[in-house]
TIPA-217041 format. One record per residue (C-alpha): x, y, z. Coordinates in steps of 0.2 Angstrom, whole numbers, padded with zeros to 4 digits, always signed. Example, Ala and Ser with C-alpha at 12.3 -4.5 7.8 and 13.67 -1.06 7.14 Angstrom:
TIPA-217041
+0062-0022+0039/+0068-0005+0036/
end
This chain:
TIPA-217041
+0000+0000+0000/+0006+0018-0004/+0010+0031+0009/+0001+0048+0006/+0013+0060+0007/+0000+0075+0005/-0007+0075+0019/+0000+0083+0035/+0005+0067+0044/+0010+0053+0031/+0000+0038+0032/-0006+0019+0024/-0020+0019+0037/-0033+0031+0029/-0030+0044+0042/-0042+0055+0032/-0055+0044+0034/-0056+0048+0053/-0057+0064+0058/-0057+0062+0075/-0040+0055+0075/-0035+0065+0063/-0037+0079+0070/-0031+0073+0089/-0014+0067+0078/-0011+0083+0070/-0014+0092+0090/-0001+0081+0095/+0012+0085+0082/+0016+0102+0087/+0023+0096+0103/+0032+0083+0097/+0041+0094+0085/+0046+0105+0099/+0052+0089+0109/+0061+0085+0093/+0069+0103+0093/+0073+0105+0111/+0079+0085+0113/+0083+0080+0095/+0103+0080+0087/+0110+0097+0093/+0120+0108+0081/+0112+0100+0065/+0095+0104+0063/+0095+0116+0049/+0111+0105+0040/+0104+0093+0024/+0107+0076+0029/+0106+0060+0015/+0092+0051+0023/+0082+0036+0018/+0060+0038+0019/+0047+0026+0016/+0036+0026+0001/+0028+0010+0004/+0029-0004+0016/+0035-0017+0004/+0050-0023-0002/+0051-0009-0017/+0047+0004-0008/+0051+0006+0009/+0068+0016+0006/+0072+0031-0005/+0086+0042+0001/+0090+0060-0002/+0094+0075+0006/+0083+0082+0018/+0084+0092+0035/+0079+0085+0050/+0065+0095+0056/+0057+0093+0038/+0058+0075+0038/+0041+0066+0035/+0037+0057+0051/+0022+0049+0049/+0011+0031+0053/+0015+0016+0045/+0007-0002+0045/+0012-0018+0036/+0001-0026+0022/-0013-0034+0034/-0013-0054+0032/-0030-0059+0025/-0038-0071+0039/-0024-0068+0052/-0028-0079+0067/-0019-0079+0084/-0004-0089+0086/-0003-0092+0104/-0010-0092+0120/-0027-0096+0126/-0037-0090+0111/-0027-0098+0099/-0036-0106+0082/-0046-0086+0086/-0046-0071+0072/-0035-0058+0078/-0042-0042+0084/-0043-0025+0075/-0049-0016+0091/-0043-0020+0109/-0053-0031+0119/-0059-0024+0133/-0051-0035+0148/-0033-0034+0141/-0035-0013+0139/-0025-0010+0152/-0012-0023+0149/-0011-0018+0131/-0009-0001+0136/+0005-0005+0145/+0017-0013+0131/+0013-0001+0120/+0019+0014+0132/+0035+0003+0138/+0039+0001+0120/+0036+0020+0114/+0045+0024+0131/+0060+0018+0123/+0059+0027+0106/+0060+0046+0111/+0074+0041+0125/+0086+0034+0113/+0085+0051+0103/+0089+0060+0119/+0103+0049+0125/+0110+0054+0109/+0107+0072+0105/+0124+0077+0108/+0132+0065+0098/+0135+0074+0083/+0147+0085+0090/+0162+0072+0088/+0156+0062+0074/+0172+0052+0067/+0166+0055+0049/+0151+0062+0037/+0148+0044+0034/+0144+0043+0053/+0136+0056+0055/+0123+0053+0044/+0120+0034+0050/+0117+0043+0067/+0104+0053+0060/+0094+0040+0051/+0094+0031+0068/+0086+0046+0075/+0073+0049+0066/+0068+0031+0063/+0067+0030+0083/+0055+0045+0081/+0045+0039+0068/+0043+0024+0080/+0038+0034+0093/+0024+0039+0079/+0020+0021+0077/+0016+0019+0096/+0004+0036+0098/-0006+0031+0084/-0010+0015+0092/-0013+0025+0108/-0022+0036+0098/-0033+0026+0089/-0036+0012+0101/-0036+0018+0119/-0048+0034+0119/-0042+0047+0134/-0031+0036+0142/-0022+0034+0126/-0021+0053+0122/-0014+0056+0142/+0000+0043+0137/+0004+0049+0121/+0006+0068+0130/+0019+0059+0144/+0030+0050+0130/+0036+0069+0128/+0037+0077+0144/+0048+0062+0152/+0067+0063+0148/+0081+0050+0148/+0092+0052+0163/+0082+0065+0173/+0080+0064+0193/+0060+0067+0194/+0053+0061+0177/+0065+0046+0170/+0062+0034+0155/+0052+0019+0161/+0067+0006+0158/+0085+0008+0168/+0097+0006+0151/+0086+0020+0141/+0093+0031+0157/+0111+0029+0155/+0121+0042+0147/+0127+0040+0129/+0145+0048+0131/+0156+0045+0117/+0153+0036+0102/+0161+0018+0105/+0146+0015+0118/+0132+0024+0104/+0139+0009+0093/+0137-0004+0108/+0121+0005+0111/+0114+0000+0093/+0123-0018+0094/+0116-0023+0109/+0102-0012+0116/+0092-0010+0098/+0094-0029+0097/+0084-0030+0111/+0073-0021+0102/+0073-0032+0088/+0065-0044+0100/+0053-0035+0110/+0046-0029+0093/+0047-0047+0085/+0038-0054+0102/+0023-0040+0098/+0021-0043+0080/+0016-0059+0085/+0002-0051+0095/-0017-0055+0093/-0020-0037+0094/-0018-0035+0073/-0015-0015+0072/+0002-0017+0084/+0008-0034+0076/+0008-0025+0059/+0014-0010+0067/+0030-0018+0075/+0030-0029+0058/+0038-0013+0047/+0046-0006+0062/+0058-0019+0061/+0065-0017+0044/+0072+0000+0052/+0076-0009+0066/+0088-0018+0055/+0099-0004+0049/+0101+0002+0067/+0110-0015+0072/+0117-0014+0057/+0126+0001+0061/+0132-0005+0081/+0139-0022+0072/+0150-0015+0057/+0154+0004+0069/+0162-0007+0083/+0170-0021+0068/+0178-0007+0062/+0185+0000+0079/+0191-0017+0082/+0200-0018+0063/+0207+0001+0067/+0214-0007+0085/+0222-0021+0075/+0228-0012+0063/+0238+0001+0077/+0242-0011+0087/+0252-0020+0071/+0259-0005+0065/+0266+0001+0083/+0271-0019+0091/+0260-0016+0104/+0243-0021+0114/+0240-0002+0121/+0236+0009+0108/+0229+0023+0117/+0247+0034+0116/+0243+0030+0096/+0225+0037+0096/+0217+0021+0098/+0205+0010+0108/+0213-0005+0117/+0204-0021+0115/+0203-0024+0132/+0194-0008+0134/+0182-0012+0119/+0179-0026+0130/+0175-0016+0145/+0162-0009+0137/+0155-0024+0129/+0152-0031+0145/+0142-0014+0150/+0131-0014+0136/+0129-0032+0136/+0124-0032+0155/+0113-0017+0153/+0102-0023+0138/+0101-0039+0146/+0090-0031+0160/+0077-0024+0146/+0071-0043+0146/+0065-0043+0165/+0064-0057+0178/+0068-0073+0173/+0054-0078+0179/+0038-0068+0176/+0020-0069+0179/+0018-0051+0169/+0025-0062+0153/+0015-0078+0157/-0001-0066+0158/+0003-0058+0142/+0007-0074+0132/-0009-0082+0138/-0020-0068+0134/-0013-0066+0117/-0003-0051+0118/+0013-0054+0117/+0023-0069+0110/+0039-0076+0109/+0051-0074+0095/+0047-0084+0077/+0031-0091+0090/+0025-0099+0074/+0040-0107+0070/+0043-0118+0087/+0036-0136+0090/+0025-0136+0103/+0006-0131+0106/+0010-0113+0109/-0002-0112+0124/+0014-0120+0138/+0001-0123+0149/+0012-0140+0155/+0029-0136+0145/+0044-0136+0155/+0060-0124+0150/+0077-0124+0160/+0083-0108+0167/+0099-0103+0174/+0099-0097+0191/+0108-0094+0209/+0104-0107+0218/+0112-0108+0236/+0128-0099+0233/+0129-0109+0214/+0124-0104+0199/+0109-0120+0191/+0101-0124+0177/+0082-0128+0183/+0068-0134+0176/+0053-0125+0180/+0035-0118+0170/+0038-0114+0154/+0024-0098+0156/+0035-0094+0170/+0052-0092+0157/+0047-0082+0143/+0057-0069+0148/+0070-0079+0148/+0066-0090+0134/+0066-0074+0124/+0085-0068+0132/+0090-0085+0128/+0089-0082+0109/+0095-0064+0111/+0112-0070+0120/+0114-0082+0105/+0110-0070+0092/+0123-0056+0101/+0137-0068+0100/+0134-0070+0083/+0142-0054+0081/+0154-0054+0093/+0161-0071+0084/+0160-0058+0066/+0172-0045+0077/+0184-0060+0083/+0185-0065+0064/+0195-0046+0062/+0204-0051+0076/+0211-0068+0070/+0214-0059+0053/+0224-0047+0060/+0237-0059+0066/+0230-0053+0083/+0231-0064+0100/+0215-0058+0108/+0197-0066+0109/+0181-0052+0114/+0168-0062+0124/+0150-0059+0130/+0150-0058+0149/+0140-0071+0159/+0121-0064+0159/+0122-0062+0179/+0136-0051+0176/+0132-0034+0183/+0111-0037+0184/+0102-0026+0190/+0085-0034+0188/+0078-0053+0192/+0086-0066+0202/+0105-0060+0198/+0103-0043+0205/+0107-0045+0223/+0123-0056+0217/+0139-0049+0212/+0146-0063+0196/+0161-0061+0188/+0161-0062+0167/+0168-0080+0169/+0151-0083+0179/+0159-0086+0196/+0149-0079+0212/+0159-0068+0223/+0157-0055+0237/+0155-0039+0236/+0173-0034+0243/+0180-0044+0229/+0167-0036+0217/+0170-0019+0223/+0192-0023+0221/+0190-0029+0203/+0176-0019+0195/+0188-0009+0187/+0196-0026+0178/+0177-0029+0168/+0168-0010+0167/+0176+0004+0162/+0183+0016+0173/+0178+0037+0174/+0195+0038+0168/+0194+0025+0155/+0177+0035+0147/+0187+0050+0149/+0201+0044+0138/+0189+0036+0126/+0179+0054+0127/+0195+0062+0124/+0197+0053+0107/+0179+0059+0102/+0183+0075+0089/+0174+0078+0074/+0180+0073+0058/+0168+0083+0045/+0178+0083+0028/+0170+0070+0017/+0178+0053+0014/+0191+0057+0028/+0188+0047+0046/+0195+0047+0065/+0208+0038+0068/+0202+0025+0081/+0189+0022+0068/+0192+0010+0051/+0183+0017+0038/+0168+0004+0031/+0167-0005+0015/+0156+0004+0008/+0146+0018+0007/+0128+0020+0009/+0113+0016-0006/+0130+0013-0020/+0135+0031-0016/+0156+0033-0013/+0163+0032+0005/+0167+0051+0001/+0150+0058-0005/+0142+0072+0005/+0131+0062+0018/+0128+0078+0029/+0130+0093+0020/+0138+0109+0025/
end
């Protein structure tokens, strides 16, 4: 389905064909454009950038690039091609047709993942605002920028649904998503990670490695929903996602080649007096990022998920594809746990484990790339192997949080925890160094030098055509 690009909030839903909602969206815009203003990149706004927009939500048209400044971009509300006859997967009303409006007993509930999810989409914008400041290269700088205004257009997905499906209630919720901001002492973000500061630019790339990979499974777990509108909603959502991870594995494969490649030239592991990044401090923050996305998953075990899978909400990643009777009302699933001062794998309700059912294919799926990085290594001629951290490895939420685990997964107290942090998370003066490094590089085709440049450029243009123009 084409997107109508002449009205004043681009659409495929027939937004015309509801006043009502039209006109509460178009209410609504204003103040998000002045979020967007006051939170969005600073320094940039009135600079042409080479960005990628939607056309249509298939695979033909859902990117065409070319220059356009930020504020003038063409957020809008964007559904996947609805399934003819789409019945629910999962859960208790399995073998059902899916719903187009929200049934009334899972309002609330409903509500609830569709604010946590749009919580996350304006926070990642603000985490990253200042960013752009010490951008290693044009080529950077642009891929920075299509992350942020994809995470905005999300936020767009989510306050359409609240919009269109939850009356009041919805409209109060889509007015918060704007007046909360990431890191603030009386109004944070919902989730911890969307909190954290975003200093330099090797933790933006393990941001969108690890954190947006996370999101590729929350938004592949709701595309499975009964409720139709956010299934298809999280359905085209996550062919942006893609780029975004995109952009965290091949950024931090190309710190790690730039590492190699010092450390080669100089004959030596610490190439930090050379304008590098050491690989055990690429680690460091490997661990960090790692750790923090994995609490985005919640409790290991989890009667909020059981609840939500039952009724239909929210399922787990490929939930057609698994070999079972997608209900779990009896399945059993293994979960690692601190048991008695040692770490076990238990059996226990399946329901109970979808949270960590979900982690488990997200840990999988993150060494993937972590495997790709050691492949640069190896090449290199380099002795050095980056590793993901065990998952109880500085958890703040579920069974591991009132444990202190090494990376290697060994339980220790918090005197030990306390004499060796420095050994696993970055140090203030390690993210000073690394901030240190962080000077903007704005000439095209040129690049930082703790940074390789890629292998390409972007949409068949050269590595040194004008992404952000001056």
């Amino acid at each position: 389905m084409p997107i109508d690009y002449s009205q004043k909030i681009p659409n495929n839903v027939n937004l015309a064909g509801d006043r009502r909602l039209q006109r509460a969206l178009e209410q609504w815009q204003p103040g998000f454009l002045d979020w967007w203003m006051e939170m969005g990149p600073i320094g940039f706004q009135n600079r042409e950038v080479y960005l990628r927009t939607a056309t249509s939500v298939d695979a033909q048209g859902w990117a065409t690039f070319g220059h356009v400044r930020m504020p003038e971009y063409r957020w809008g509300i964007f559904l996947a091609e609805p399934e003819p006859e789409r019945k629910i997967a999962f859960g208790a009303h399995r073998g059902e047709p899916a719903w187009s409006e929200v049934p009334g007993e899972y309002r609330a509930a409903l509500r609830r993942l569709v604010v946590t999810q749009g919580d996350t989409e304006p926070a990642s914008v603000e985490q990253q605002r200042h960013l752009g400041a010490t951008s290693p290269s044009l080529y950077d700088l642009r891929n920075l920028f299509q992350v942020n205004v994809e995470e905005a257009r999300h936020l767009w997905a989510m306050v359409y649904l609240l919009h269109a499906h939850f009356g009041r209630d919805g409209r109060e919720e889509a007015e918060a998503l704007l007046r909360r901001r990431s890191g603030d002492s009386d109004n944070p973000r919902i989730l911890g990670a969307f909190n954290e500061p975003t200093p330099d630019w090797l933790a933006y790339l393990m941001f969108t490695y690890f954190t947006d990979r996370d999101g590729k499974y929350q938004l592949a777990s709701l595309a499975e929903s009964a409720f139709d509108p956010l299934a298809r909603t999280c359905r085209f959502m996550l062919t942006e996602e893609a780029h975004h991870m995109f952009v965290g594995e091949t950024g931090v494969g190309r710190v790690v080649k730039r590492t190699c490649e010092l450390m080669r030239e100089h004959d030596t592991d610490a190439v930090g007096r050379f304008g590098g990044i050491d690989l055990k401090l690429i680690q460091k923050y490997l661990n960090f990022h790692f750790s923090v996305s994995l609490d985005l998953f919640g409790s290991e075990l989890s009667t909020n998920a059981a609840n939500y899978f039952t009724m239909g909400l929210k399922g787990r990643f490929n939930e057609e594809s698994r070999d079972d009777d997608h209900r779990l009302d009896t399945a059993q699933y293994a979960v690692e746990r601190p048991v008695e001062g040692r770490i076990e794998r238990c059996e226990g309700p399946a329901l109970l484990a979808l949270n960590e059912t979900l982690r488990d294919s997200y840990v999988v799926d993150s060494a993937r790339g972590v495997a790709r990085w050691n492949k640069i290594i190896r090449d290199a001629g380099v002795d050095f192997e980056l590793r993901l951290p065990h998952r109880g490895f500085n958890r703040k939420i579920g069974d591991w949080s009132a444990l202190r685990i090494t990376p290697q997964g060994e339980i220790v107290s918090t005197a030990e925890w306390d004499a060796h942090a420095g050994e696993w998370l970055p140090t203030r003066e390690e993210r000073e160094f690394v901030g240190s490094l962080m000077r903007p590089v704005t000439e095209p085709g040129k690049f930082a030098g703790w940074i390789a440049p890629p292998a390409r450029g972007i949409n068949h243009q050269p590595i040194e055509f004008e992404y952000v123009k001056s």
